[in-house]
C-alpha positions as CSV (number, residue, x, y, z in Angstrom):
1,X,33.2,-1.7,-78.2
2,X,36.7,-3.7,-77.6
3,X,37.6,-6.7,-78.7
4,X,38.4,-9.2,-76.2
5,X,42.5,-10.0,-77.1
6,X,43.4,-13.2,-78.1
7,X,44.2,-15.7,-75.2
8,X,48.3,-16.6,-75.9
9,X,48.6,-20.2,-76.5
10,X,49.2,-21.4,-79.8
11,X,49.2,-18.8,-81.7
12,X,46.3,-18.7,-83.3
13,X,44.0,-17.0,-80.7
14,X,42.6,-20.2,-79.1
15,X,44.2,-22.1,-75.8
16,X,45.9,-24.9,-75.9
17,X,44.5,-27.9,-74.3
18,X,46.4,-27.2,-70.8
19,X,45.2,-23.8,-70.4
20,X,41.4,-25.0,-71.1
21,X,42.1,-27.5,-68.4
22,X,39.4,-27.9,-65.9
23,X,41.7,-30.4,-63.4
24,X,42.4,-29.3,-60.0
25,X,46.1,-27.5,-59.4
26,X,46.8,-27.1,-56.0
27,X,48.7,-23.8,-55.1
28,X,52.0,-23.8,-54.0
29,X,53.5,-21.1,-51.7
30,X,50.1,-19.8,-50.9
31,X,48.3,-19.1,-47.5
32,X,47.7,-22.3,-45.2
33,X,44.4,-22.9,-43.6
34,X,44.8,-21.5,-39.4
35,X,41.2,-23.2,-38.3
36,X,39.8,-26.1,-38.8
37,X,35.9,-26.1,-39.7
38,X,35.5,-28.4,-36.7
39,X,36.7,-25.8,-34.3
40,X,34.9,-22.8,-36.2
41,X,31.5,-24.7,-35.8
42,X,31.9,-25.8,-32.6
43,X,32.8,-22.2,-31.8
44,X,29.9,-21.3,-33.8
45,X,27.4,-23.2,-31.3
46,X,28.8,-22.2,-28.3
47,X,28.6,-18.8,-29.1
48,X,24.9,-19.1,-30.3
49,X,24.3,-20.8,-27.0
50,X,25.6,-18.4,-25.0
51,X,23.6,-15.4,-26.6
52,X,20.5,-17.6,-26.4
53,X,21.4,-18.1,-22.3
54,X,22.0,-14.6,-22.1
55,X,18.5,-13.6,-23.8
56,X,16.3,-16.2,-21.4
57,X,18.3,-14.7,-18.5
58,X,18.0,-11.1,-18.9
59,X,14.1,-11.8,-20.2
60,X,13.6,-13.1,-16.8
61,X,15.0,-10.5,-15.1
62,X,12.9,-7.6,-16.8
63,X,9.8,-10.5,-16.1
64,X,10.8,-10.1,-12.4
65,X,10.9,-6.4,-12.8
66,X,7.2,-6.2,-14.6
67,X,6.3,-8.9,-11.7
68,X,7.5,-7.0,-9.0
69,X,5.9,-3.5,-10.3
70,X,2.4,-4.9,-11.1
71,X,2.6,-6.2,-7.2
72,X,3.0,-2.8,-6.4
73,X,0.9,-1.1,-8.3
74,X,-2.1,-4.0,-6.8
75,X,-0.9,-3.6,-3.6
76,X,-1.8,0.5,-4.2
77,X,-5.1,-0.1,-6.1
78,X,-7.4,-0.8,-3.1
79,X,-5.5,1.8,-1.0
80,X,-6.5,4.4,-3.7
81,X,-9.9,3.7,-3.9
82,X,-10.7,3.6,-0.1
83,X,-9.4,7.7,0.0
């Protein structure tokens, strides 16, 4: 087992009071936000939206397509049992 090594600071193995700090440090230099959450939820909608439009429309058009078949296949049910 290893022993954890002793944080620097003062010396004696414990930190000093501004390494134990808990305050917020903004960093410098670093990468700056490119979207704003406003955009990215609006974005966010839109695109759920869209993939919800795009479900109804292409559930429709297979409904259409069952419709259309069953027609058929009534319109051939009588014909079938006359023969």
């Amino acid at each position: 087992m290893t022993q954890a090594s002793p944080t620097p600071g003062n010396g004696t193995g414990t930190p000093t009071v501004e390494e134990r700090s808990q305050e917020f440090r903004p960093v410098t230099g670093g990468a700056t936000e490119t979207s704003s959450a406003e955009g990215l939820l609006i974005t966010a909608y839109v695109l759920m939206w869209a993939i919800l439009m795009g479900f109804l429309y292409l559930t429709f058009r297979r409904q259409a397509a069952v419709d259309k078949r069953l027609g058929e296949l009534e319109r051939a049910l009588p014909k079938r049992s006359d023969a």
